[in-house]
C-alpha positions in Angstrom: -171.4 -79.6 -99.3 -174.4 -79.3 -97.2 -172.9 -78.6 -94.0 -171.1 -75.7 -96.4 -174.2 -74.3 -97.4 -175.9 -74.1 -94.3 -172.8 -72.6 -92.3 -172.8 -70.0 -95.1 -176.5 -69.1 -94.4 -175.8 -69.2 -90.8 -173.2 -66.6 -91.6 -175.4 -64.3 -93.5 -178.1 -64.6 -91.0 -176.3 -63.5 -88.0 -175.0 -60.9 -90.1 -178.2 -59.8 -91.1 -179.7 -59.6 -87.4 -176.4 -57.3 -87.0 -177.6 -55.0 -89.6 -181.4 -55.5 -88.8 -181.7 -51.7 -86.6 -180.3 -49.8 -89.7 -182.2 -51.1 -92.2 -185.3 -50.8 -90.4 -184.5 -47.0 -89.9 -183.3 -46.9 -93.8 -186.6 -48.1 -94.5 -188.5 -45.8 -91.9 -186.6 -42.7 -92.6 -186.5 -43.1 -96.4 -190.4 -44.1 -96.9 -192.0 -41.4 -98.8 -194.0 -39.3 -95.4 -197.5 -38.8 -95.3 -199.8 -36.1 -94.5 -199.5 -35.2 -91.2 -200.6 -32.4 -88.7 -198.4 -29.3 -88.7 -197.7 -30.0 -85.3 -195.7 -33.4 -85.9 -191.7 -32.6 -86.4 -190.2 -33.7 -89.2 -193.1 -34.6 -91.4 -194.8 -32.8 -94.0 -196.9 -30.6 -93.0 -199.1 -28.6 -95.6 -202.6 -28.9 -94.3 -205.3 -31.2 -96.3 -208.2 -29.7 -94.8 -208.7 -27.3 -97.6 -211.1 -29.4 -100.3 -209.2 -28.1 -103.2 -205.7 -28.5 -101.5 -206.4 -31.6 -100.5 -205.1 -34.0 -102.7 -201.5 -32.4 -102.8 -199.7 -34.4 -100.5 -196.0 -34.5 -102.2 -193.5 -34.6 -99.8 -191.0 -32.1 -98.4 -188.1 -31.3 -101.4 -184.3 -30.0 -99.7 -183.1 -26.7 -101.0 -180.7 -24.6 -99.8 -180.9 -23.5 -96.3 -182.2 -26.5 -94.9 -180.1 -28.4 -92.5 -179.8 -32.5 -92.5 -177.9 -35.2 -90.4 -176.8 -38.2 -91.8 -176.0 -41.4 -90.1 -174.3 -44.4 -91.4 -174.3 -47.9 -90.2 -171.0 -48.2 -88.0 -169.4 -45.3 -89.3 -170.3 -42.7 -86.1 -167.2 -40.1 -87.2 -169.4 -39.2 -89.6 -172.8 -39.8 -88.0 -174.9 -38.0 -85.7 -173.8 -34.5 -84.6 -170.5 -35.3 -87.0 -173.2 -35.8 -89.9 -174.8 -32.3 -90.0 -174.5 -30.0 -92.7 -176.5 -27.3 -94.3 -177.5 -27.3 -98.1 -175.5 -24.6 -99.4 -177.1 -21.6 -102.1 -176.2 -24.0 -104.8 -178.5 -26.4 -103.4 -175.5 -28.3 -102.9 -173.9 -30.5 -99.1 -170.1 -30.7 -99.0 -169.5 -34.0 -97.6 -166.4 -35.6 -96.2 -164.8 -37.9 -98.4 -167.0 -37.4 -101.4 -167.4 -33.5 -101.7 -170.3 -31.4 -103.6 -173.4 -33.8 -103.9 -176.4 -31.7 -105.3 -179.7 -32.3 -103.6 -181.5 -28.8 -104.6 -185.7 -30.4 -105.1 -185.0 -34.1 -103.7 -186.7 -35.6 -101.6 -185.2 -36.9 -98.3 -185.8 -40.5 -99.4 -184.1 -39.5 -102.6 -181.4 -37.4 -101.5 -180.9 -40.9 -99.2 -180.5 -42.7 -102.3 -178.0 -40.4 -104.6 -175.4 -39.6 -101.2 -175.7 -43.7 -100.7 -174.4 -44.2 -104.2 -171.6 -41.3 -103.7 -170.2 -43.3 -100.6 -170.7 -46.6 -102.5 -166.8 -46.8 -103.3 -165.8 -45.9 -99.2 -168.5 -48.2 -97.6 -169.4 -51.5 -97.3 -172.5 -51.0 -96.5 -173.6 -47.6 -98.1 -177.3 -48.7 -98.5 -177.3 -48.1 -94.7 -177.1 -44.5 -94.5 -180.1 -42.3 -94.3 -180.9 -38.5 -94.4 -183.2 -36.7 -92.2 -184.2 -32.9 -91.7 -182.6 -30.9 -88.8 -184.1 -27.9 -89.6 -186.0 -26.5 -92.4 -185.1 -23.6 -94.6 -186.9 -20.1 -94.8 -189.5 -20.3 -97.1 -189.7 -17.9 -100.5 -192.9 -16.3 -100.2 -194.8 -14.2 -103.0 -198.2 -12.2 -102.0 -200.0 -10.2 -104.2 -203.2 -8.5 -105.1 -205.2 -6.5 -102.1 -203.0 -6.2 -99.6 -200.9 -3.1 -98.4 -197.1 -4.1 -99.3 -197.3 -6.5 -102.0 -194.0 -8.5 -103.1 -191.3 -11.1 -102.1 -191.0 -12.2 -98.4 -189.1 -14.9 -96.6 -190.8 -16.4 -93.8 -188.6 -18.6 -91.3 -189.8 -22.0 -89.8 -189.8 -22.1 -86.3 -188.7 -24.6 -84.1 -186.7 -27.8 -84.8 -187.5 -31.1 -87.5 -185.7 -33.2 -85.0 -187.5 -32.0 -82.0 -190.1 -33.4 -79.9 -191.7 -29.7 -79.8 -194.2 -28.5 -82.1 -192.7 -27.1 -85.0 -194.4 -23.6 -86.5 -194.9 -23.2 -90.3 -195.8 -20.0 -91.9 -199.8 -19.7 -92.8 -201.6 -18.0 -95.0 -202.5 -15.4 -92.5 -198.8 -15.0 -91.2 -197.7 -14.0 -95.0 -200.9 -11.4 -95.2 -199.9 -10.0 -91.9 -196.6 -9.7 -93.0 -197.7 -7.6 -96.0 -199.0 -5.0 -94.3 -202.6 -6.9 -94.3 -205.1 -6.9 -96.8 -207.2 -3.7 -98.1 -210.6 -3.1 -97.6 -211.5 -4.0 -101.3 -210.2 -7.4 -100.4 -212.0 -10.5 -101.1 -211.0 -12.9 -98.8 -213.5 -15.7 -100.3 -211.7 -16.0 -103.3 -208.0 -16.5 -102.1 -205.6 -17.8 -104.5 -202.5 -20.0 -103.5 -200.3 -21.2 -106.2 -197.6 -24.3 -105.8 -194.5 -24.4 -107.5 -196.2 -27.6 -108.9 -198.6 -25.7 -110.9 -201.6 -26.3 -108.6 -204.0 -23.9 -107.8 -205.8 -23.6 -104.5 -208.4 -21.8 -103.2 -208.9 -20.7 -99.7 -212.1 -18.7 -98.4 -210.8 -16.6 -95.2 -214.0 -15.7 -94.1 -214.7 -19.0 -92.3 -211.9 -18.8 -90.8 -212.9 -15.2 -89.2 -216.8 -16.1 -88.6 -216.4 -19.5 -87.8 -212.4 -20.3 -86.4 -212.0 -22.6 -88.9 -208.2 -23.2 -88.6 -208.5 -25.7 -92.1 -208.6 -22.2 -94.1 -204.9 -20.8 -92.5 -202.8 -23.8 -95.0 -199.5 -23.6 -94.1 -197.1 -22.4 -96.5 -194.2 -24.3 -99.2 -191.2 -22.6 -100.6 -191.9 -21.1 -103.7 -195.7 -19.9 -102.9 -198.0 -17.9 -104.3 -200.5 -16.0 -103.0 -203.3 -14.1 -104.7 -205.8 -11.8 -102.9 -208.7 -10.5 -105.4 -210.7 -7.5 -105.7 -214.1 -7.7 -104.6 -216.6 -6.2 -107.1 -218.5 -5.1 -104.3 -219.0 -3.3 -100.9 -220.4 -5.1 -97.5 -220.1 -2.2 -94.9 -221.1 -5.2 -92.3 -218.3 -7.5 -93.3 -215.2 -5.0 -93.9 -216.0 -3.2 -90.4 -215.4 -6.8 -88.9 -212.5 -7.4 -91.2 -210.7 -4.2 -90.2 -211.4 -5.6 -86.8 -209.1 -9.2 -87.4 -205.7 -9.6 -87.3 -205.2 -9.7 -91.2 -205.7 -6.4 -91.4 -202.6 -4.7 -90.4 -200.8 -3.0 -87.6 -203.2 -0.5 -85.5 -201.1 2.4 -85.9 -200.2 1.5 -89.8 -200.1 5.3 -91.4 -202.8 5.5 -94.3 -203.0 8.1 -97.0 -206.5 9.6 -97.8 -207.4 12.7 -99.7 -210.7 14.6 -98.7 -212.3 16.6 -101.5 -215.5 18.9 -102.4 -217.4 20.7 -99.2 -215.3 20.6 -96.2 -213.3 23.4 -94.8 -209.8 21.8 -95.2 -209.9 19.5 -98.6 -206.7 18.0 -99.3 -204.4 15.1 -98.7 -203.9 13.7 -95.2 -201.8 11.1 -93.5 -203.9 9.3 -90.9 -203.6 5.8 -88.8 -205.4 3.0 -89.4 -207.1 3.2 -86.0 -207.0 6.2 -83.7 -205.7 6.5 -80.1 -209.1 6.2 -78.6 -209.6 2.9 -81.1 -211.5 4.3 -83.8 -211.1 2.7 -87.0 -210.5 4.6 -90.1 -214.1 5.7 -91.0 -215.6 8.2 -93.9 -216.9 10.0 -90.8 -213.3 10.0 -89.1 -211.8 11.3 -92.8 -214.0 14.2 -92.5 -213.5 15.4 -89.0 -209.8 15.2 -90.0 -210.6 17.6 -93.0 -212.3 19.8 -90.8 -215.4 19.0 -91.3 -218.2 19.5 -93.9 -220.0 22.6 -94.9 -223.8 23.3 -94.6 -223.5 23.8 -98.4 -222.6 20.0 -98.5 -224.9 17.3 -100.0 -224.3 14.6 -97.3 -226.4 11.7 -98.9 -224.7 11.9 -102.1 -220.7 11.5 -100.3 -218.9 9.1 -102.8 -215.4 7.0 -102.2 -213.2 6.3 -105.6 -210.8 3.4 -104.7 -208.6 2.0 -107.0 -208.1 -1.6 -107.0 -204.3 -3.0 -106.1 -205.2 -5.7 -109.0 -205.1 -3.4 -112.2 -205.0 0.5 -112.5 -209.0 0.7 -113.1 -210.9 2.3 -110.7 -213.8 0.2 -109.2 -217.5 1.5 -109.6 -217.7 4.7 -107.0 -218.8 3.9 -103.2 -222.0 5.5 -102.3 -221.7 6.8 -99.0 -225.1 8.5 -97.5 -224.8 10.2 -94.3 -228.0 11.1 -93.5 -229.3 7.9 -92.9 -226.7 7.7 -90.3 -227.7 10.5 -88.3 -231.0 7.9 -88.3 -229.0 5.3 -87.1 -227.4 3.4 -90.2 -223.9 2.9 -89.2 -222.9 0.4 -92.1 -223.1 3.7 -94.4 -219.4 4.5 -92.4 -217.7 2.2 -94.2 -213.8 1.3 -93.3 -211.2 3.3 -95.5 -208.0 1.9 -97.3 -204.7 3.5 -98.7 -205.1 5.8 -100.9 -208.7 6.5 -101.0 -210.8 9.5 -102.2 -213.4 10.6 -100.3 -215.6 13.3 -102.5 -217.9 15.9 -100.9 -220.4 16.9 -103.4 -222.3 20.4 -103.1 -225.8 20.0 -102.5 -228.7 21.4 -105.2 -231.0 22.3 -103.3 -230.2 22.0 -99.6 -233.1 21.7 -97.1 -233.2 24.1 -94.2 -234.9 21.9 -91.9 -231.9 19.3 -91.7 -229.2 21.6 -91.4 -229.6 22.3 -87.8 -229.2 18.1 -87.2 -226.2 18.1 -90.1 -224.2 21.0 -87.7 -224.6 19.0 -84.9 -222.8 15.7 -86.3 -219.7 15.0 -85.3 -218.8 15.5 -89.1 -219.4 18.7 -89.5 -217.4 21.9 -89.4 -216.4 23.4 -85.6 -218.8 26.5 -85.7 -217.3 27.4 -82.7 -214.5 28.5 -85.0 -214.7 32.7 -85.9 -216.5 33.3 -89.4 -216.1 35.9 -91.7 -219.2 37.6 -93.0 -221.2 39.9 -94.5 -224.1 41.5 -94.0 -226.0 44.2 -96.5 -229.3 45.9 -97.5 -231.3 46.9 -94.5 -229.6 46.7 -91.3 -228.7 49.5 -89.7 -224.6 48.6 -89.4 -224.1 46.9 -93.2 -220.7 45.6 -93.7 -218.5 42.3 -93.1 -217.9 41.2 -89.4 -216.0 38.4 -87.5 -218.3 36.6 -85.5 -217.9 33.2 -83.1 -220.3 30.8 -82.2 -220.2 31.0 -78.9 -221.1 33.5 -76.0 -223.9 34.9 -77.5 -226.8 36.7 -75.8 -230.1 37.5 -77.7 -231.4 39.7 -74.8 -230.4 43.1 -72.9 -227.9 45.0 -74.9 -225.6 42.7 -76.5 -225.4 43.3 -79.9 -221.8 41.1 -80.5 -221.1 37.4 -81.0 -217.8 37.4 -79.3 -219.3 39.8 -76.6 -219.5 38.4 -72.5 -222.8 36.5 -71.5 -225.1 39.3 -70.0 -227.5 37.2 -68.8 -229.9 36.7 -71.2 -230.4 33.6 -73.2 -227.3 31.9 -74.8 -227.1 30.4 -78.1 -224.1 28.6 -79.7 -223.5 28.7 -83.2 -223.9 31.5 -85.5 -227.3 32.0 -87.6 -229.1 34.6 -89.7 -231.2 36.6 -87.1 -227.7 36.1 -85.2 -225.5 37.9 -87.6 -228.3 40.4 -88.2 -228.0 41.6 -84.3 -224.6 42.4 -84.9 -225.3 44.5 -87.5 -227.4 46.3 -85.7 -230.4 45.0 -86.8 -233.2 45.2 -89.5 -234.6 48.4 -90.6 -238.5 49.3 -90.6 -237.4 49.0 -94.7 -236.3 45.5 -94.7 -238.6 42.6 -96.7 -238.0 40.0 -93.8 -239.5 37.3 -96.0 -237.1 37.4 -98.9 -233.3 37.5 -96.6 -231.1 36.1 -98.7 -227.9 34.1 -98.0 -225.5 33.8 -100.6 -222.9 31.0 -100.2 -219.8 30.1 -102.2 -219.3 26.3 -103.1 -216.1 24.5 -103.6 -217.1 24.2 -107.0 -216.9 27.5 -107.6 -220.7 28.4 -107.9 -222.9 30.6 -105.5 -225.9 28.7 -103.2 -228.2 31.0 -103.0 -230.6 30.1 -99.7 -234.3 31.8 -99.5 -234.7 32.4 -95.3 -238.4 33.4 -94.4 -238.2 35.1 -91.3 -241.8 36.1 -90.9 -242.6 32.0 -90.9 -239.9 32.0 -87.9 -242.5 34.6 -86.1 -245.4 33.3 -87.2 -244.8 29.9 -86.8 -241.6 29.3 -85.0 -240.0 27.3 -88.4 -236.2 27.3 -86.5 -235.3 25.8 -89.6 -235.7 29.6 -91.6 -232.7 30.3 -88.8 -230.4 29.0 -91.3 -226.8 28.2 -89.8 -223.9 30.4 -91.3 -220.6 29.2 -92.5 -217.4 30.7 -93.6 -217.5 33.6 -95.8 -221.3 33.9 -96.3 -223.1 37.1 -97.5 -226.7 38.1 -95.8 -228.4 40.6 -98.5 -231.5 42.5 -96.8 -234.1 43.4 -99.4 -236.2 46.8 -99.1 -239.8 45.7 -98.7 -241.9 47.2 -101.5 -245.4 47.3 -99.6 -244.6 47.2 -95.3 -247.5 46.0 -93.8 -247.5 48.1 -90.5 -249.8 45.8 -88.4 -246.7 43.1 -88.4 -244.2 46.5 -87.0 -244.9 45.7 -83.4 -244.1 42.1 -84.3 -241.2 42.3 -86.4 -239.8 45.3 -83.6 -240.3 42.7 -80.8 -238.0 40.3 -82.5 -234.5 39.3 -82.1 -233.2 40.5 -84.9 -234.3 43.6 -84.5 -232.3 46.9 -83.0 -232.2 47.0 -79.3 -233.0 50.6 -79.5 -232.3 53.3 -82.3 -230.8 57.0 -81.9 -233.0 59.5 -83.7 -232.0 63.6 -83.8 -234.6 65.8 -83.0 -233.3 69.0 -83.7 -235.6 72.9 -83.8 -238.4 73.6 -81.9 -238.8 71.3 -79.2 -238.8 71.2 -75.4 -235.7 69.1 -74.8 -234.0 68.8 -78.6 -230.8 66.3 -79.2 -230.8 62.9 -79.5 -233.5 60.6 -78.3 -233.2 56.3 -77.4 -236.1 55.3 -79.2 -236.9 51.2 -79.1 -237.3 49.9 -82.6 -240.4 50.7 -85.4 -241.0 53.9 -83.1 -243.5 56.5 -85.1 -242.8 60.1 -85.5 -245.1 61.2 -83.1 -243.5 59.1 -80.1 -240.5 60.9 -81.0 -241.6 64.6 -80.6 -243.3 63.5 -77.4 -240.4 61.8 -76.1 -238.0 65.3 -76.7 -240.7 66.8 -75.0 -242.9 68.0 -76.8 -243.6 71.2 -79.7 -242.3 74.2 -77.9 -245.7 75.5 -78.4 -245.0 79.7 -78.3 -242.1 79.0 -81.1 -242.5 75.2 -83.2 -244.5 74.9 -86.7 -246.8 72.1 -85.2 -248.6 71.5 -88.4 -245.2 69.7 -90.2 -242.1 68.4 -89.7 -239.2 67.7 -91.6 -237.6 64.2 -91.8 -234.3 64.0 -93.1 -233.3 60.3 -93.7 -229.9 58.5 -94.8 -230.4 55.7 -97.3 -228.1 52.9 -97.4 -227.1 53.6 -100.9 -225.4 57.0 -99.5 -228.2 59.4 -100.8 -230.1 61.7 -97.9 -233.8 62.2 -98.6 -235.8 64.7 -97.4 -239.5 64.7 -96.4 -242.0 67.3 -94.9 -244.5 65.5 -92.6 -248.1 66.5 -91.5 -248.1 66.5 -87.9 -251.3 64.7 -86.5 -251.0 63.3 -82.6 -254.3 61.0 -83.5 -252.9 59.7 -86.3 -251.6 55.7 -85.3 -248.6 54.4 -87.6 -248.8 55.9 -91.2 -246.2 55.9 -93.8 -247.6 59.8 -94.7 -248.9 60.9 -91.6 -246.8 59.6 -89.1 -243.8 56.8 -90.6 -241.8 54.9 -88.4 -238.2 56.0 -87.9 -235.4 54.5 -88.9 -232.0 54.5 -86.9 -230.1 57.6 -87.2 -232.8 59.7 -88.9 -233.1 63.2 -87.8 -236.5 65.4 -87.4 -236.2 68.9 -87.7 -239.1 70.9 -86.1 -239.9 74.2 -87.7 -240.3 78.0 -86.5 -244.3 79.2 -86.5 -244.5 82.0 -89.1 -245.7 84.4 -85.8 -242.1 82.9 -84.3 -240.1 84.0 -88.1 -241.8 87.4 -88.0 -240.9 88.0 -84.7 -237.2 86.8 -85.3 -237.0 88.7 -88.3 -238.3 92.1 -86.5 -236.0 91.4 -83.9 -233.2 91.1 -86.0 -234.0 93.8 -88.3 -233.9 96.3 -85.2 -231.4 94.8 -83.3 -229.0 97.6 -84.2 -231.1 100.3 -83.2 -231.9 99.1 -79.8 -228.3 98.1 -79.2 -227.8 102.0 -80.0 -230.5 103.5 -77.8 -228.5 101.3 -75.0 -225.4 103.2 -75.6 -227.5 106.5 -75.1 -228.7 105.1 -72.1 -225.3 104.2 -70.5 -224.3 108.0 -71.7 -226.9 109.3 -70.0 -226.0 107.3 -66.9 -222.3 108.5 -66.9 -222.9 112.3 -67.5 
């Protein structure tokens, strides 16, 4: 009996040492896995670095598209490389002998356990099979909130369970890129990533981008969620370096922006994300692509409307000023997203002083670009005219914007005193302290600008210069009281005429038209035609026949006095155009009127004479 009993256990104990490898691989392979680096094949590898995440360490469920091996103890026509098979879109492996066995959300230990008891009836040993993971599945991915292409994505695992190289599992930051990156109004603090279980984690991006912490980036499960937030506020700083990362999209990813208010192209425009000289999309770059902005424009007050991706609710306006980055603040260009509004608002009361530096930004419109214009009231050539900013010569004879350089100074973009050469210049009339400028807004309202340019004499203000733009109206009031000790001044100036014709027609030396230079006095032009034709010319007056700009002709008898310096009664300064007409002496009508009077008569006493000659 007890030699019985103890061959028996020798029997079972050589049996067992037989069996020994298996089961220690059954017991290996079917323990439930712990946490491990994502860099370890075959293991679980969601990342525990995240505090919230961290206690989620459930192990890897089959479903379908995952690929297994199973081996069985002394069975190799069904081990090995003759044991793999994929999980079917049931969830479901057809196996040899025992068909469909469903192992959709088991774990490998468990999926072990339910294909042991299938072969239980085939094998004597069936407790000796085990399952492990070839190759994972694609994982189900869901993304929403700020990023560009929201939805459903499936994400593939790379490289191989069974492998000895690292295997690659999708991150949070692979599933942003892969929706297009996140939007400016992103906040990447406040990450959400939802598990199929229910739990919740939160992941803040930012350390990941400031600091490389890698613990952020938790890889991905079938069945995720992610969340992106909006933020409820603006860091210029901090979305200039996101747009700089990797989880902000492709480079040459087409945005759609729509430009509005005071710039010379508003509408809708289809931009990249960065420019071919590696700009990023900027407020700054939106407005050079609309053109640029007006001088009517209210840079300080610029706003961008963005509406959030998480609920149709606009967030509060951005408040964009661009003046203080002409003094150097470049956090006021903030980063633009799809679909943004950038609004140009007209300015109250613009300041003439800043325009100049405004016109030179690389925001503002290309004054290079022809204007059309109009100039009225007191010039001497009223009407509307074409004019470029370029090639312009203050000096000499050039009275043209889009005339040659002729030497004399040259000045680039298109001002008041500018557009006043080309129409000829100011009239001795014209009240050069109240020039008006009258601009239509976008809005539909007219600026009205105040330009001083006595100040710009007196005191060299550049600012009363004030810069044109595109269908502006110059309106040249008649002074009502001209001070003539400011005529040589005001003749001297740039705006003034070059020269002006005046018609000096009757009793003069040398009558016809005379080149006179501007605010010339009556006197310097009887002089200049060469003087009264002193046997014939009335020298005590003169008549002065004048054109109005309003169409009416005046006429005007003037005292002649030599002595006399620049009076409006005595001796007025002429105007462009203006005609004198110098008068016959009453001994020079009587003799005229004798002469005509007997004219007859001595034309007949020269027919007697010729008579007499012939007979």
């Amino acid at each position: 009996m007890l030699n019985t009993s103890i061959a028996q256990t020798y029997k079972i104990l050589r049996s067992s040492l037989y069996l020994l490898p298996g089961l220690i691989s059954f017991i290996v392979l079917s323990a439930p896995l712990p946490a491990k680096s994502q860099t370890l094949p075959g293991l679980d590898l969601f990342n525990p670095g995240n505090p919230s995440c961290r206690g989620d360490n459930t192990p890897y469920t089959l479903g379908s598209g995952d690929r297994v091996q199973l081996d069985i103890f002394n069975v190799p026509e069904y081990s090995g490389e003759n044991g793999q098979f994929q999980v079917l879109a049931d969830g479901s492996l057809n196996l040899p002998l025992v068909g469909k066995v469903t192992v959709e959300g088991l774990t490998l230990q468990q999926a072990g356990a339910l294909i042991s008891q299938s072969y239980d009836r085939f094998l004597q040993r069936p407790e000796l099979l085990t399952v492990s993971l070839l190759e994972r599945r694609p994982l189900q991915i869901g993304i929403g909130g700020e990023v560009n292409r929201p939805g459903s994505y499936t994400m593939s695992v790379i490289g191989r369970a069974d492998s000895e190289e690292a295997t690659q599992i999708p991150t949070i930051t692979g599933a942003i890129q892969r929706a297009g990156g996140i939007t400016q109004a992103a906040n990447i603090t406040q990450i959400e990533l939802r598990r199929k279980t229910g739990s919740v984690c939160t992941v803040n991006l930012s350390t990941l981008i400031s600091q490389g912490s890698l613990q952020e980036d938790i890889s991905l499960r079938d069945g995720d969620t992610i969340f992106i937030p909006t933020s409820t506020t603006v860091d210029p700083v901090a979305t200039t370096q996101l747009a700089t990362t990797s989880l902000a999209g492709q480079a040459t990813q087409p945005i759609n922006i729509i430009v509005v208010g005071e710039v010379t192209r508003p509408g809708a425009y289809t931009v990249t994300r960065v420019d071919e000289k590696g700009s990023l999309l900027t407020v700054t770059r939106a407005l050079q692509t609309a053109g640029g902005i007006n001088l009517s424009s209210d840079i300080r007050q610029i706003q961008v409307i963005r509406r959030p991706k998480t609920s149709n609710e606009p967030i509060p306006p951005i408040q964009v000023n661009l003046w203080q980055l002409l003094q150097g603040d470049r956090t006021q260009d903030i980063v633009l997203q799809e679909g943004d509004t950038i609004v140009v608002p007209t300015a109250t009361n613009p300041n003439p002083a800043e325009v100049a530096q405004i016109a030179s930004a690389n925001f503002a419109a290309n004054f290079s670009q022809p204007l059309n214009i109009a100039v009225v009231g007191e010039v001497n050539r009223p009407g509307t005219y074409t004019i470029a900013g370029s090639d312009v010569s203050s000096t000499g004879n050039e009275q043209t914007l889009e005339g040659p350089q002729t030497g004399g100074q040259l000045v680039g973009l298109p001002t008041v005193t500018r557009a006043l050469k080309i129409a000829g210049g100011i009239s001795p009339s014209a009240n050069i302290r109240q020039i008006q400028v009258r601009r239509q807004t976008k809005a539909g309202t007219e600026q009205i600008l105040v330009v001083d340019l006595w100040q710009l004499l007196q005191e060299g203000d550049l600012s009363q210069d004030t810069l044109l733009q595109q269908g502006d109206t110059i309106v040249v009031p008649t002074a009502t009281n001209i001070d003539l000790a400011e005529a040589p001044q005001v003749a001297a100036a740039s705006f003034s005429p070059n020269t002006i014709q005046v018609n000096i027609v009757g009793e003069v030396l040398n009558p016809g038209s005379v080149t006179l230079a501007p605010n010339s006095s009556l006197n310097q032009a009887i002089l200049a035609s060469g003087g009264f034709n002193n046997r014939r010319a009335d020298e005590d007056e003169v008549e002065l026949i004048r054109l109005n700009p309003n169409g009416t002709v005046s006429r005007e008898k003037i005292p002649i006095d030599f002595a006399q310096g620049l009076d409006e009664e005595t001796n007025p300064t002429l105007r462009n155009n203006d005609v004198i007409v110098v008068g016959r002496s009453g001994f020079a009508k009587t003799t005229d009127t004798i002469g005509t009077v007997f004219s007859p008569v001595f034309s007949a006493f020269g027919v007697f004479r010729f008579l007499n000659v012939l007979f």
